[in-house]
C-alpha positions in Angstrom: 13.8 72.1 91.4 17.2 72.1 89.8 18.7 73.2 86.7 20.0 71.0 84.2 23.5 71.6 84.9 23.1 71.0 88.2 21.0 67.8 87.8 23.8 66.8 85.8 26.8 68.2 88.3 25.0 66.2 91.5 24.8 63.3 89.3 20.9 63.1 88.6 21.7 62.9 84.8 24.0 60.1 85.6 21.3 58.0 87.2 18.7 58.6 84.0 21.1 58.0 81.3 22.0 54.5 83.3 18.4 53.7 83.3 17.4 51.0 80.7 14.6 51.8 78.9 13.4 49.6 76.1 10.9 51.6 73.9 11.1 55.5 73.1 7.9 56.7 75.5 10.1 56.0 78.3 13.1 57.2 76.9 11.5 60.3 76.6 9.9 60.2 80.2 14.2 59.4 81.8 15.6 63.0 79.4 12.6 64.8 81.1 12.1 64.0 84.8 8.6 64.5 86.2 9.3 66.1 89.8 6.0 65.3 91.7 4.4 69.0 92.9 2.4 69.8 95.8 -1.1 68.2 94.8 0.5 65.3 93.5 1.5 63.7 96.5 -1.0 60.5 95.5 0.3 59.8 92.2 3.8 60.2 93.8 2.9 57.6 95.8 1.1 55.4 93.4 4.1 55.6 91.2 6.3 54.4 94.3 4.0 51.3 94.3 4.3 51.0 90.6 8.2 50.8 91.4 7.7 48.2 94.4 5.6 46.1 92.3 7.7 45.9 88.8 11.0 45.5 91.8 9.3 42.4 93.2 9.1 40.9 89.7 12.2 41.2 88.7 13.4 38.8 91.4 10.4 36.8 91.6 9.2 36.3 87.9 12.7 37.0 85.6 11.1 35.2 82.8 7.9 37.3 83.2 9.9 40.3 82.9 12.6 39.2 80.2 9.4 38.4 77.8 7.8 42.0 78.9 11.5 43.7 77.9 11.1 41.6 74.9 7.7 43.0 73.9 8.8 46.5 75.1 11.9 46.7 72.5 10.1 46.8 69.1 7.5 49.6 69.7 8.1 52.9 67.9 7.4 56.5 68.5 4.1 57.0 66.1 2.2 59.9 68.0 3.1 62.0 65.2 1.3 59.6 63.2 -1.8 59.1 65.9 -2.1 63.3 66.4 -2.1 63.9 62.8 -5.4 61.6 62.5 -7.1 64.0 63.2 -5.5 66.3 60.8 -5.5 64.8 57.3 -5.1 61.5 55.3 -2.5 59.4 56.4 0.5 57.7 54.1 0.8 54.1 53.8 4.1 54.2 56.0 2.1 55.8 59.0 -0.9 53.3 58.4 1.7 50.9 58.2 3.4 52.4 61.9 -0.2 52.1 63.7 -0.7 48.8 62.6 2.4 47.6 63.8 1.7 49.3 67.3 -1.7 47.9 67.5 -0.2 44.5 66.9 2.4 45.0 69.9 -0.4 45.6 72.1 -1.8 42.4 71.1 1.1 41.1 72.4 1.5 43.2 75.4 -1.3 43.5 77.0 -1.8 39.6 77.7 1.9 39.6 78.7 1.3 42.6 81.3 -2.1 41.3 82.5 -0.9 37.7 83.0 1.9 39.0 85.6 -0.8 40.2 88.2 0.9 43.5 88.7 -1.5 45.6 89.7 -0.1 48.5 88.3 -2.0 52.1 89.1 -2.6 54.5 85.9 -0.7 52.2 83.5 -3.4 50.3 81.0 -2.0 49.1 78.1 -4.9 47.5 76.4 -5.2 46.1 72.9 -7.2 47.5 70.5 -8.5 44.7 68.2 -11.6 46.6 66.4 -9.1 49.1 65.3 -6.8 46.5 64.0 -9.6 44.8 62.2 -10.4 48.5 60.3 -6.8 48.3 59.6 -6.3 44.7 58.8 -9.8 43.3 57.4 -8.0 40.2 55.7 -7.0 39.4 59.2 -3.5 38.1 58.8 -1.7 40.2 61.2 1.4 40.3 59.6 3.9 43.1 60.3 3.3 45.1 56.7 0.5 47.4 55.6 -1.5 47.7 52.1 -5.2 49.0 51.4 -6.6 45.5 51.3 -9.0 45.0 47.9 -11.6 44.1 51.0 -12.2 47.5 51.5 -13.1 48.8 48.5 -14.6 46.4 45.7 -13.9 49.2 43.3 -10.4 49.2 43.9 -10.0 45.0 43.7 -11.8 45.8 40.2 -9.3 48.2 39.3 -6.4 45.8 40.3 -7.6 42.6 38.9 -7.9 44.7 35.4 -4.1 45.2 35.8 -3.1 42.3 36.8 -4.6 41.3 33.8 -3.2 43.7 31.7 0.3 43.3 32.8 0.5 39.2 32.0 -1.4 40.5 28.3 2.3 42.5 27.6 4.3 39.5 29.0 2.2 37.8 26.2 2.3 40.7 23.6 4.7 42.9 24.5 4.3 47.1 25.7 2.2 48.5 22.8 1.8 52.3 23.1 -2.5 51.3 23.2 -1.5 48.8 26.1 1.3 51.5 28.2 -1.8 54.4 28.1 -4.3 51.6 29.3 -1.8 50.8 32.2 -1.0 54.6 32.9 -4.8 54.8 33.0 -5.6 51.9 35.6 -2.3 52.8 37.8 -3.9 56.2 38.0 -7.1 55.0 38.8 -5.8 52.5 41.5 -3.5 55.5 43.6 -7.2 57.7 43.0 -9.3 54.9 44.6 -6.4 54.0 46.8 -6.4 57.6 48.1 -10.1 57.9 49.2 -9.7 54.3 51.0 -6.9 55.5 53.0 -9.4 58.3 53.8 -12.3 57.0 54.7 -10.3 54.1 56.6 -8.4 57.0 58.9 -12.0 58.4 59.4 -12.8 55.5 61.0 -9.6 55.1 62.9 -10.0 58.7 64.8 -12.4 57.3 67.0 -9.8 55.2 68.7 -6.9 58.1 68.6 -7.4 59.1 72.6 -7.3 55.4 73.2 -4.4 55.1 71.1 -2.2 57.9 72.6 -3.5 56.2 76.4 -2.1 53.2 75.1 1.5 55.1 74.4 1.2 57.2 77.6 0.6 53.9 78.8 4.0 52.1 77.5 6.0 55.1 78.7 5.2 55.1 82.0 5.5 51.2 82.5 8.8 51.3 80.8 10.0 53.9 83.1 8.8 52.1 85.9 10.6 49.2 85.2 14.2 51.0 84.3 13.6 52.8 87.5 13.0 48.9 89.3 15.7 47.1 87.4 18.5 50.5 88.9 17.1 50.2 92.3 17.7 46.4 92.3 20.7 46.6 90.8 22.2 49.3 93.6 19.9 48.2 96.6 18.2 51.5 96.6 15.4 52.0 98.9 11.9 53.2 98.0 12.3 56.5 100.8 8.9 56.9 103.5 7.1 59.8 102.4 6.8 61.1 106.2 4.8 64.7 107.5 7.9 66.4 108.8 11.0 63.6 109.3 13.7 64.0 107.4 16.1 61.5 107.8 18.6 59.4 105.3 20.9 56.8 106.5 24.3 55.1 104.6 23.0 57.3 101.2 25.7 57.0 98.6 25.9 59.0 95.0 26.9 56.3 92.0 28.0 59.0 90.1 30.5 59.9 92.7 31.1 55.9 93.7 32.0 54.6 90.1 34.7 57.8 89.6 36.0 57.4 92.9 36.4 53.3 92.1 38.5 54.0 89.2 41.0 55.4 91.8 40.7 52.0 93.7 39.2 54.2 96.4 35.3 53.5 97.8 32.7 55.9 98.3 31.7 56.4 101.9 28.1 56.6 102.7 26.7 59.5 104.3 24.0 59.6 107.0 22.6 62.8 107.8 19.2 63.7 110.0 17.7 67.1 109.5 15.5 69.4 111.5 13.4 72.6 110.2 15.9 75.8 110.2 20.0 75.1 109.4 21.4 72.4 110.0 25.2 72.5 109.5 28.4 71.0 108.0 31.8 71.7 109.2 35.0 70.5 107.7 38.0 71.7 105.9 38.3 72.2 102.1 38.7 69.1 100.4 37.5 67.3 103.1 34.1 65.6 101.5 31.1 68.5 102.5 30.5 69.2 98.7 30.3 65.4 98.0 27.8 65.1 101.3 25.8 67.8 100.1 25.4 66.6 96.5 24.6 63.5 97.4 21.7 64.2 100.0 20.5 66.7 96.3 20.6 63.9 94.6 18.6 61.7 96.2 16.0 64.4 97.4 15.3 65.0 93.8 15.0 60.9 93.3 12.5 60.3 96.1 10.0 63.7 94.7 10.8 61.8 91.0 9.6 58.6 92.1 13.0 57.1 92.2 14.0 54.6 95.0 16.6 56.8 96.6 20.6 54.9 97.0 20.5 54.7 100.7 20.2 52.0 103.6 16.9 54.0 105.0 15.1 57.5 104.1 12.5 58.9 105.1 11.8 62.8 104.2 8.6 64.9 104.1 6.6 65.8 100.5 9.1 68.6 98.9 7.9 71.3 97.1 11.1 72.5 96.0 14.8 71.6 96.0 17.1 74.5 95.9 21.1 74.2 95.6 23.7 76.9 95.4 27.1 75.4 95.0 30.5 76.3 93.5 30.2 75.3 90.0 26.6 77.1 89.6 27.1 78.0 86.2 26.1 82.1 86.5 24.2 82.8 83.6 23.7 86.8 84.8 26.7 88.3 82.8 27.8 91.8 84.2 28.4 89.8 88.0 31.1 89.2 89.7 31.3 85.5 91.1 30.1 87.1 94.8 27.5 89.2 93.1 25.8 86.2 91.0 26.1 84.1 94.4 24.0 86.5 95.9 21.5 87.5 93.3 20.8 83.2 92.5 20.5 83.3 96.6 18.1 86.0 97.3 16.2 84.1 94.0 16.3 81.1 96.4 14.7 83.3 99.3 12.0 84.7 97.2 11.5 81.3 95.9 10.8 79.5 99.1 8.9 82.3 101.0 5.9 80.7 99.6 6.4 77.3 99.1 5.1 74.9 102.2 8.4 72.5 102.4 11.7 73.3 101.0 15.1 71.5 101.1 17.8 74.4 100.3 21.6 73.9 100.5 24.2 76.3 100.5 27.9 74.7 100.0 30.4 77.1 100.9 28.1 80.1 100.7 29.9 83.7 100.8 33.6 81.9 99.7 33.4 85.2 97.6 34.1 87.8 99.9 36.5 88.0 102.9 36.4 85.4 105.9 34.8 88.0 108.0 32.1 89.1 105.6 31.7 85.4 104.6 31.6 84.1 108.0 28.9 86.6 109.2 26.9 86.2 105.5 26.4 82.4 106.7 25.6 83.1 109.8 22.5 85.4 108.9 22.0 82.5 106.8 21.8 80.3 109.5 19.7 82.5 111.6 16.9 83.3 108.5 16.8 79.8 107.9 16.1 79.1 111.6 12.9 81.5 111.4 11.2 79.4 108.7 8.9 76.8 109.9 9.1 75.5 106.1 12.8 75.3 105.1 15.2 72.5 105.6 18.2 74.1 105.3 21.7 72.3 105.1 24.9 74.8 104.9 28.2 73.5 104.4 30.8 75.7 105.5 34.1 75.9 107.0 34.1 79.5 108.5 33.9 79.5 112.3 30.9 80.3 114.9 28.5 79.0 112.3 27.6 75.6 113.7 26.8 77.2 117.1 23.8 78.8 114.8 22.4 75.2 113.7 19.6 72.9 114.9 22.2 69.9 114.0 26.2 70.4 113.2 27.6 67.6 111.4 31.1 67.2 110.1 33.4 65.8 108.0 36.6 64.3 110.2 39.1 65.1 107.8 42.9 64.6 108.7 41.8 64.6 112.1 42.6 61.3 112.9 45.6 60.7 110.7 49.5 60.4 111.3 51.2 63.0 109.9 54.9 61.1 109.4 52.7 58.4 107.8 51.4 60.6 105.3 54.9 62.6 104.3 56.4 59.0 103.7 53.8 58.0 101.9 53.5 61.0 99.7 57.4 60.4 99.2 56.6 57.2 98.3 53.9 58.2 96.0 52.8 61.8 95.5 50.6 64.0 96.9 47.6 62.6 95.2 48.1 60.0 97.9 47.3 62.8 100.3 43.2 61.5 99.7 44.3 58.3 101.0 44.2 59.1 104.8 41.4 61.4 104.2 38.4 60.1 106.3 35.1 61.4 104.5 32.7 60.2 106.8 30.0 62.7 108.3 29.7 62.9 111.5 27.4 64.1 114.4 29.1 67.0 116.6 28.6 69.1 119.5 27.6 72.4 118.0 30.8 74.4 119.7 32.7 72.0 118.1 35.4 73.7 115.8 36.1 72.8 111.9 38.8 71.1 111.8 42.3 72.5 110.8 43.3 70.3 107.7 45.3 73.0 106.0 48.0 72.9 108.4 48.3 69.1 109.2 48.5 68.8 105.6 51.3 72.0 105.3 53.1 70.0 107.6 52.7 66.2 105.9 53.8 67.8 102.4 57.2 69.2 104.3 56.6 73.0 103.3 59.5 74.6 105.0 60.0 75.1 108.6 60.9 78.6 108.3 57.0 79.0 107.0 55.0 76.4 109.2 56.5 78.1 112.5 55.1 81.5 112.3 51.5 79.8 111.4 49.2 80.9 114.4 46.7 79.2 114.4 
């Protein structure tokens, strides 16, 4: 799968940061992504139905799940406290942690059972033997002491200073009465020690229960930030198919919410793929990076258990996602900008050989070298990628007598359609950032001799560059 720069530069990072998580288990789960692998196709899919289910509630039962949230937001990390059980004698503070966990499972678990989800390989369940060991007086309030109840030596030891300490209120601190103190304070933290001991003896036997319970909380409240995102963008929960690979109207909110600040509006992308290239034409600027991001993006959602921000998807299990874009960041120092293209490319080769489904995209592959190396560099691209029965490849590019090579050839319209005297007055009128303005970003199905489109010119032309200059263009 991807890097974390480019999780974060197709706008995967985006998407987990926006998720709203309640407890730290699933806070935890969002920074670290679990990408399904091949053998884990079933609990992909089971986590899909988690998603459904917890989506359903949200607009059926919103008090149901406001009280869940509720219950969700006080829990605390203490799996430092549970793992070290089994390690040594805990403090009061960590006795005082568990406690306070096993008493928001109390209230969870009712709360969770009562709402009928059906979740699979989510169980939060309370514990109330071990909150008994740890509580004995039963008052379940939110606080933690040894309780005199579990040790009648140490309710002896205590009731002697209690008594003590109301004699110097009566007496005054005598230097016989301060030693007899020291004495029974020491004896109380001695007895108080081996209580705490023996008690977290008898608390081990319910640490794997424990840690089950906060595997438990994690992956419910990551299920339900990943429900409460996909209702509030309409995402889809994408069709885990054999070999389709389709997505229709997909859209990147990364991309949407920057280009919204502009008063400008994300256009959705539909694109169907076939085994071997498949191919994107358009000219610079003209949206294929912003295509080919987004169709990243939500490949990596759908094998994360995501719902994926499109009208319709359906794609086969992935076993890897590859991307190879402009701002890679090349961590191989030594290499020219060409040379680390092509060393992280022949890593993507060696990658997939063996891998039984695999989404790769290259996005202006070979821009390195000269148009006649590049251009012939993408198309052996296109023609390896054609050999492989496993790859789905998608290769943006705007070098000619490449989309001739692919199984599909898309592109992005461009200028094509746009008025060049309408856009010089209205970059008079307003700049050339107003150029984007006429820009249509849609992707479109094409013949496959159809020719990229010739942007550079029209937009030479609409920005007034001088005559002398635009008549010797031969294009």
């Amino acid at each position: 799968m991807l890097d974390n720069s480019q999780l974060n530069s197709i706008g995967f990072r985006w998407v987990t940061e926006h998720l709203e998580v309640m407890t730290p288990y699933g806070e935890a789960l969002a920074r670290r992504p679990r990408f399904y692998v091949r053998g884990e196709e079933g609990e992909l899919l089971a986590e899909q139905r988690n998603v459904e289910a917890l989506r359903r509630a949200v607009r059926e039962d919103t008090p149901g799940v406001n009280a869940l949230m509720r219950l969700l937001m006080p829990v605390k990390d203490i799996r430092r406290s549970i793992d070290s059980l089994s390690l040594r004698t805990l403090t009061e503070v960590e006795l005082f942690e568990i406690k306070r966990f096993l008493l928001q499972l109390e209230l969870i678990a009712p709360q969770l059972d009562g709402m009928r989800l059906g979740l699979e390989g989510v169980s939060v369940t309370a514990l109330p033997a071990a909150l008994d060991l740890i509580d004995p007086d039963g008052m379940r309030s939110p606080s933690f002491f040894v309780s005199d109840r579990l040790s009648p030596v140490l309710a002896s030891v205590r009731r002697e200073r209690r008594l003590l300490d109301e004699r110097m209120k009566r007496e005054g601190a005598s230097d016989e009465l301060m030693a007899e103190r020291t004495r029974l304070a020491a004896a109380e933290d001695e007895e108080n020690a081996r209580v705490r001991t023996e008690l977290c003896g008898r608390l081990r036997a319910y640490r794997e229960r424990l840690l089950q319970n906060a595997d438990s909380v994690g992956r419910l409240d990551l299920a339900l930030g990943k429900a409460r995102l996909a209702e509030k963008y309409g995402a889809v929960t994408p069709k885990l198919s054999g070999s389709e690979f389709r997505m229709r109207g997909m859209t990147n909110p990364k991309f949407a919410e920057s280009l919204e600040e502009k008063g400008r509006s994300f256009v959705p992308v539909s694109l169907e793929l076939k085994r071997g290239a498949v191919v994107i034409t358009g000219a610079n600027m003209g949206g294929k990076s912003i295509a080919i991001k987004t169709l990243a993006l939500n490949a990596c959602l759908a094998m994360s258990g995501f719902a994926v921000f499109a009208e319709e998807a359906e794609l086969p299990f992935l076993d890897g996602v590859s991307l190879l874009s402009e701002d890679r960041e090349d961590a191989m120092s030594g290499l020219s900008s060409f040379g680390g293209e092509m060393k992280a490319f022949d890593s993507i080769l060696r990658e997939t050989e063996t891998e039984l489904c695999s989404l790769v995209m290259l996005d202006e592959f070979a821009r390195g070298t000269n148009p006649h190396e590049g251009a012939a560099l993408v198309r052996a691209a296109a023609k390896l990628f054609n050999a492989r029965v496993n790859t789905f490849a998608v290769i943006a590019t705007h070098f000619d007598g490449v989309a001739s090579l692919g199984r599909l050839h898309y592109q992005v319209a461009g200028l094509r359609n746009a008025d060049v005297r309408s856009i010089r007055s209205r970059i008079s009128a307003g700049g050339p950032d107003t150029l984007a303005e006429f820009m249509d970003y849609g992707l479109y199905p094409v013949a496959p001799d159809e020719d990229p489109p010739r942007d550079a010119v029209t937009i030479i032309h609409a920005l007034g560059v001088s005559s002398e200059f635009t008549e010797l263009i031969d294009v």
